[in-house]
C-alpha positions as CSV (number, residue, x, y, z in Angstrom):
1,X,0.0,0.0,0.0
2,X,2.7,2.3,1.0
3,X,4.7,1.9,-2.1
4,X,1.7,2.8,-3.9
5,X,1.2,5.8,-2.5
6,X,4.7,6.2,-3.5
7,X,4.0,5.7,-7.0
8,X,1.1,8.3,-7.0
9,X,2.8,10.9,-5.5
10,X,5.6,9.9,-7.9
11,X,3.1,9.9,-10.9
12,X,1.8,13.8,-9.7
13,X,5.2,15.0,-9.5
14,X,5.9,14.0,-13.4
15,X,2.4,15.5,-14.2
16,X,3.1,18.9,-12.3
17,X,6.4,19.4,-14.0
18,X,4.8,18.5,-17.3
19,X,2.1,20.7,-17.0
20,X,4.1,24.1,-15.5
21,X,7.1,23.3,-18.6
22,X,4.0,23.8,-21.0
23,X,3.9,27.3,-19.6
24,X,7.6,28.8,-20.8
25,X,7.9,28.3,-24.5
26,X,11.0,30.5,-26.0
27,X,13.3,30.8,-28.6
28,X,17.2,32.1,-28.9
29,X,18.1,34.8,-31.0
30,X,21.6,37.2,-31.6
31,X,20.6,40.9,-32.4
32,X,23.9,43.4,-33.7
33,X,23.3,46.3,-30.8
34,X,22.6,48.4,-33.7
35,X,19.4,46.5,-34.1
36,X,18.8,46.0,-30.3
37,X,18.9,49.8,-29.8
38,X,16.9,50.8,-32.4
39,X,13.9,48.7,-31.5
40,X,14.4,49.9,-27.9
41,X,14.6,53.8,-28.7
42,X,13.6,54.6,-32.4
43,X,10.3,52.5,-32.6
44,X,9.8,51.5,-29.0
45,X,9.2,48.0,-30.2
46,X,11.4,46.4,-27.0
47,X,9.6,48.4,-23.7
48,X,9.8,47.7,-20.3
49,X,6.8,46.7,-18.8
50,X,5.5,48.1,-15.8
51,X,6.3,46.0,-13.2
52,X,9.6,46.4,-14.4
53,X,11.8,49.4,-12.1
54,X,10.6,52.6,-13.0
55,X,14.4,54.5,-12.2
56,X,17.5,53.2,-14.4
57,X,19.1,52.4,-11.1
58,X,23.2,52.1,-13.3
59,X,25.7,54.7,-11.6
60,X,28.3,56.0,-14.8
61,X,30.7,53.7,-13.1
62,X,28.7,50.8,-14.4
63,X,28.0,51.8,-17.3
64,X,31.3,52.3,-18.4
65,X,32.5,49.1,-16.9
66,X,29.6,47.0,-19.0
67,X,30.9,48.9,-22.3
68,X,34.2,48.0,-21.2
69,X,33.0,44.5,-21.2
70,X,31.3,44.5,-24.7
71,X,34.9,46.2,-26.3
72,X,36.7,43.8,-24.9
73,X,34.4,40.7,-25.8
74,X,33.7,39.7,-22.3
75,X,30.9,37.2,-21.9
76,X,27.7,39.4,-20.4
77,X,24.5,37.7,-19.0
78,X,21.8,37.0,-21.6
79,X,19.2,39.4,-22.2
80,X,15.2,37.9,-21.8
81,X,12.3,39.6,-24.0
82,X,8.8,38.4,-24.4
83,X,6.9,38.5,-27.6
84,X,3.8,40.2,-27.0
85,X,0.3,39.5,-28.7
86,X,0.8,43.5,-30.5
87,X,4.4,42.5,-32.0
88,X,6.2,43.9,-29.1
89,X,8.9,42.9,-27.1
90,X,8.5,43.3,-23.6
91,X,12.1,43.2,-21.4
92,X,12.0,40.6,-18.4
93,X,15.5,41.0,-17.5
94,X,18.3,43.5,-19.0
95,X,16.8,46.8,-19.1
96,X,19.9,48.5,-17.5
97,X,22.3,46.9,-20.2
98,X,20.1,47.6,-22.9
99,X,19.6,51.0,-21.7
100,X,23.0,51.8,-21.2
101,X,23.8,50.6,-24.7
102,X,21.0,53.0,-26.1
103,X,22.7,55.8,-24.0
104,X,26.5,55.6,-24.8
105,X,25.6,55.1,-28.7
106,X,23.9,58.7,-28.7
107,X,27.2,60.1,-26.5
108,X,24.6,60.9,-23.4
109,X,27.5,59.8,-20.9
110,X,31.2,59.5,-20.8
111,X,33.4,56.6,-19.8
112,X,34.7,57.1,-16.4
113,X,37.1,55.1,-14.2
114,X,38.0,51.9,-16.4
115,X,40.6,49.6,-15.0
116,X,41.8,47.7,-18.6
117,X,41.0,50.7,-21.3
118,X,42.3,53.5,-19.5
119,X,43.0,55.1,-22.4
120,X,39.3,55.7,-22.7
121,X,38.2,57.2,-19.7
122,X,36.6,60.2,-20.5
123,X,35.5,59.3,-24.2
124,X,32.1,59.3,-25.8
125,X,31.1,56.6,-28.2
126,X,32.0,59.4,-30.7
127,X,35.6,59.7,-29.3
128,X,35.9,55.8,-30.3
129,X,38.2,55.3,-33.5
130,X,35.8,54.6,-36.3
131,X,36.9,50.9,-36.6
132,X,36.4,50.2,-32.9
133,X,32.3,52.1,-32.9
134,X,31.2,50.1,-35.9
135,X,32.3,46.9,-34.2
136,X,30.2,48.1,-31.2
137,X,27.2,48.3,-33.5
138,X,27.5,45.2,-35.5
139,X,28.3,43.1,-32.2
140,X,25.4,40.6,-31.7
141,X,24.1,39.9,-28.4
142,X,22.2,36.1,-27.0
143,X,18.7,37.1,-26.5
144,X,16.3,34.5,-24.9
145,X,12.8,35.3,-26.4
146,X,9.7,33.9,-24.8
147,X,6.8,33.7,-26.8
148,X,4.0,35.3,-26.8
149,X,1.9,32.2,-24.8
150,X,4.3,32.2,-22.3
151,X,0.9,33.4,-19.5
152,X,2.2,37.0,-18.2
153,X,2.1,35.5,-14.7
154,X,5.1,32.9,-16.0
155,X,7.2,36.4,-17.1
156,X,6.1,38.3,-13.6
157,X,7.9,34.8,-12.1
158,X,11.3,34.9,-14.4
159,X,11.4,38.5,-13.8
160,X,11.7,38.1,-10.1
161,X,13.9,34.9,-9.9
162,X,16.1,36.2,-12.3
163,X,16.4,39.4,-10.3
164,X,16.0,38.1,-6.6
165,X,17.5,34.4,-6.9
166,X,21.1,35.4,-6.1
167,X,23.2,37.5,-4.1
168,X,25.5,40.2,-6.1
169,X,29.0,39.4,-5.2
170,X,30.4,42.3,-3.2
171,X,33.6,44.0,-3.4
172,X,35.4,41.7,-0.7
173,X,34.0,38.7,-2.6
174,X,35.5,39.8,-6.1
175,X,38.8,41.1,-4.8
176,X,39.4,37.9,-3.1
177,X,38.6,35.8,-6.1
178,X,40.6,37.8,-8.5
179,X,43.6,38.6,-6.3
180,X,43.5,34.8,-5.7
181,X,47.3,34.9,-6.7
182,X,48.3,38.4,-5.3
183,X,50.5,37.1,-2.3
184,X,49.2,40.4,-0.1
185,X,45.7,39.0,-0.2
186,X,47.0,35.5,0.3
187,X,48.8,37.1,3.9
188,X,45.1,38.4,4.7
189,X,43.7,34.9,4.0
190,X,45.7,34.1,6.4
191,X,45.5,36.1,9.1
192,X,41.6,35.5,8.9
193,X,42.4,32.6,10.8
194,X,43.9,34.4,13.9
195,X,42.5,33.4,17.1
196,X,42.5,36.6,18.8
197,X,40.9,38.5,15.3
198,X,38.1,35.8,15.4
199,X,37.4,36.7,19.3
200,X,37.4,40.3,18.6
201,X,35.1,40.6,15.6
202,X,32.9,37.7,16.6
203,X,31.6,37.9,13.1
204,X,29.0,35.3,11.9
205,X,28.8,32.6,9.7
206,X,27.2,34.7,7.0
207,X,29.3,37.3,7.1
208,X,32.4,35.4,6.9
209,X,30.9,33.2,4.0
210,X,30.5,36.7,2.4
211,X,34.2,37.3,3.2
212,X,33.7,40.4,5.7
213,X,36.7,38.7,7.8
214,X,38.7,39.4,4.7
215,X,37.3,42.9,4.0
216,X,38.4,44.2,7.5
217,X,42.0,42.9,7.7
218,X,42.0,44.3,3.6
219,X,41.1,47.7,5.0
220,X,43.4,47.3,8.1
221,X,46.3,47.2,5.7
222,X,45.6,50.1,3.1
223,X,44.3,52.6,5.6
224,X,47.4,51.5,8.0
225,X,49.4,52.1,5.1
226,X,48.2,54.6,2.3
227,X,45.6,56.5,4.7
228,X,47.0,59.8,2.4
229,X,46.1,58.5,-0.7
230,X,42.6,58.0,0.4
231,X,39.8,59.9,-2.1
232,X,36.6,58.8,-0.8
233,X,35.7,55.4,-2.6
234,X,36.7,52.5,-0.5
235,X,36.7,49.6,-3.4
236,X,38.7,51.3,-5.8
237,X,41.1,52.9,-2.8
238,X,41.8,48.5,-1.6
239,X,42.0,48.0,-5.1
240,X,44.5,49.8,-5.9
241,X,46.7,49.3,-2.9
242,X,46.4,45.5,-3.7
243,X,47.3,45.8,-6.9
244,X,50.3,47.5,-6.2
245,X,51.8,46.3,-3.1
246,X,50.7,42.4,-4.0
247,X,52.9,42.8,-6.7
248,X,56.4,43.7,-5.0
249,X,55.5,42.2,-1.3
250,X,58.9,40.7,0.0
251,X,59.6,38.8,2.8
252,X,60.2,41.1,5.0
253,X,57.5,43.6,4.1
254,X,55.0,40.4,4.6
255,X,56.7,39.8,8.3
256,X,56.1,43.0,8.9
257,X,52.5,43.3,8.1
258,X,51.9,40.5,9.8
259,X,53.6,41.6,13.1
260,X,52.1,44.7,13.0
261,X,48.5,42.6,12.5
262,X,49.2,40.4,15.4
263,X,50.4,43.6,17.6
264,X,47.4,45.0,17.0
265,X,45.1,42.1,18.0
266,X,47.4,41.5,21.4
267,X,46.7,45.4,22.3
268,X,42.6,45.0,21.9
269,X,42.6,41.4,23.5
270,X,44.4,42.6,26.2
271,X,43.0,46.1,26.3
272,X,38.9,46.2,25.1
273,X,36.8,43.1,26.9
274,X,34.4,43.3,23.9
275,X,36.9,43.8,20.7
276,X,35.4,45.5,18.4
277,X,32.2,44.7,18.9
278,X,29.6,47.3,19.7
279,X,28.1,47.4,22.8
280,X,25.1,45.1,23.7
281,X,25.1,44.0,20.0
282,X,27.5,41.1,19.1
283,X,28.2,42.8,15.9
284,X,31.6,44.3,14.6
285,X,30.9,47.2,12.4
286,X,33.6,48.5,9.7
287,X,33.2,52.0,11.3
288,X,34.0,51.0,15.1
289,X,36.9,48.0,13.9
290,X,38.7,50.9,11.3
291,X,38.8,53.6,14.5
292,X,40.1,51.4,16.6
293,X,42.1,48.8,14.6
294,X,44.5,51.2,12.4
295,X,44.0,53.9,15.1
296,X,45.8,51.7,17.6
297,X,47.9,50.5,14.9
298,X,49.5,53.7,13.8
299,X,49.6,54.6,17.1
300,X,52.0,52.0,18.6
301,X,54.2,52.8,15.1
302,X,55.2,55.5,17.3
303,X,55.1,53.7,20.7
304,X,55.6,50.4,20.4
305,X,56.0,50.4,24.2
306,X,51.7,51.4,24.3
307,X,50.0,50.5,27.0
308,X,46.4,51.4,28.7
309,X,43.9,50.5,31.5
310,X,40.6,48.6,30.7
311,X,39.0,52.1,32.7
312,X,40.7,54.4,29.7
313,X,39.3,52.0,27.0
314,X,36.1,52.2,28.2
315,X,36.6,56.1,28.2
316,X,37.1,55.9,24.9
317,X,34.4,53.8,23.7
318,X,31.7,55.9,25.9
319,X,33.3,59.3,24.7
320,X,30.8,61.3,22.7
321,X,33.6,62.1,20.2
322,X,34.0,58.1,19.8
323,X,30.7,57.7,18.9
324,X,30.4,60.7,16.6
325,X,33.4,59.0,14.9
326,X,31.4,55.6,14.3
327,X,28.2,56.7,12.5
328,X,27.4,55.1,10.3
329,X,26.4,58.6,8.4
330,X,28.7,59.2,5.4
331,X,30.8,56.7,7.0
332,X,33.3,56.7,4.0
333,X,33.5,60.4,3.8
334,X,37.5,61.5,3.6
335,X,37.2,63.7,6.9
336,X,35.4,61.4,8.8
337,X,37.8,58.2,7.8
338,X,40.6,60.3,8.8
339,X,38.9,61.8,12.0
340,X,38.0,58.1,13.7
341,X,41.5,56.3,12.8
342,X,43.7,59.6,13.8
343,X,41.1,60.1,17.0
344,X,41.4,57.0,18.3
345,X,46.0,57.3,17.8
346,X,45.8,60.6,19.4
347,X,43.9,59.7,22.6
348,X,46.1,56.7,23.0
349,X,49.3,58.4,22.7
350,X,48.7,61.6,24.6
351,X,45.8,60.3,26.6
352,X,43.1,63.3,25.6
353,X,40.0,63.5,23.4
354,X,38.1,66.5,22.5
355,X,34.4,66.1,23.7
């Protein structure tokens, strides 16, 4: 009896799948940009439906990155439309590419901070060299095409797993994966594991699976190290730092990052009963672990002999200044990175904060 329960159950599993596969019935197609554009802009033939987002949500920066991509013949992510009973294309997923594509070919935006083409940072399309912007044009791109019996309640459901069904990697996340043989981010992989790190940040599983351990020790370094060069925009700032020190990290200058690491962890265990956590929240956030981290860092470069009472830390941490330093509130503002990290180092060294 049981087993043929079994079978039933097995038998409306088959039938479900059967049934709901009927539902999604597409086709694959490759339009030149050229083609895709002009559908999109001239006769509004490819629209975005309205549960699509209203606001083009793309910042310049990726804009110009995803153009980067196209010139250089990166793989992008396919585009989905919908045939529509009027002869429309309707877009389930790739408005912001094709709208950026629409954008740069009528010279509505420059190219800004690229990483590989540097030498077109602050072109137009126009500024491309002729051979370059009619390979642009002609380049064809995958396009998944549902038909038009696909039911619209099938297309409300690809739009939102195709938009919702993973996380974007984050800046940590890429950096680690594409410094994997920088030997700079191979020290911080290392260091992730230090006992007395772990204790202080008491960071959870999730966080550390979305490499936050890795971000903190990343920014430890370049603020400890290039605080000057700092502009304002965190990524690019540990980007570049990793780029360029990975590259001619000797023995030495690893032993010494690493001793100053370790240094800095032996102060706050010995020093702050909490880490860097925040008080009555087991929670590390950057802010509160950049003060205190590279602020105690710099500040036993000058005296290595530091040394504190648990009663002055506490000061520190309940000082009004402290917290002012640890909003969260334009947290990546140039003032108030500098203010936090070179509060914390003077109140250490010369024992006063202004309140």
């Amino acid at each position: 009896m049981e087993k043929q329960m079994d079978l039933f159950k097995e038998e409306k599993i088959e039938q479900q799948i059967i049934e709901l596969k009927k539902d999604l019935n597409y086709d694959t197609r490759d339009y030149p940009i050229e083609f895709l554009v002009s559908l999109y802009e001239n006769d509004s033939r490819i629209f975005a439906p309205y549960y699509q987002r209203e606001i083009l949500l793309w910042s310049v920066l990726y804009k110009s990155r995803f153009i980067e991509s196209i010139i250089l013949d990166y793989p992008i992510p396919l585009i989905f439309l919908a045939d529509t009973k009027e002869g429309g294309l309707e877009i389930i997923d790739g408005l912001q590419r094709i709208s950026t594509l629409a954008e740069f070919l009528n010279n509505d935006f420059e190219l800004e901070k690229l990483t590989k083409l540097t030498t077109l940072n602050g072109c137009s399309f126009l500024d491309l060299p002729s051979s370059e912007a009619r390979r642009l044009k002609a380049k064809a791109l995958r396009i998944i095409v549902l038909k038009d019996s696909t039911p619209n309640e099938v297309r409300k459901d690809l739009f939102d797993r195709l938009n919702t069904s993973s996380l974007r990697a984050n800046a940590s996340e890429i950096r680690s994966g594409r410094e994997s043989d920088n030997e700079l981010m191979n020290l911080v992989k290392e260091l992730t594991s230090d006992s007395k790190f772990i204790k202080a940040t008491n960071l959870s599983k999730s966080l550390i699976n979305r490499k936050e351990d890795i971000e903190l020790i990343s920014r430890f370094f370049a603020y400890s190290n290039s605080l000057s060069d700092y502009k304002g925009q965190v990524a690019n700032f540990i980007d570049k730092y990793f780029s360029t020190e990975g590259k001619n990290l000797t023995q030495d200058k690893k032993k010494f990052l690493k001793s100053e690491f370790l240094r800095t962890m032996d102060f706050v265990d010995t020093y702050f009963e909490r880490g860097f956590q925040k008080e009555g929240r087991n929670q590390t956030p950057r802010v509160r672990f950049e003060a205190l981290a590279i602020g105690i860092n710099l500040a036993l470069r000058e005296n290595p002999e530091l040394s504190m009472s648990e009663e002055k830390a506490k000061a520190l941490l309940e000082s009004e200044s402290f917290k002012q330093w640890t909003t969260t509130d334009a947290a990546n503002n140039r003032n108030k990175v500098n203010s936090r990290i070179n509060g914390v180092k003077e109140f250490l060294l010369n024992g006063k904060i202004d309140e």
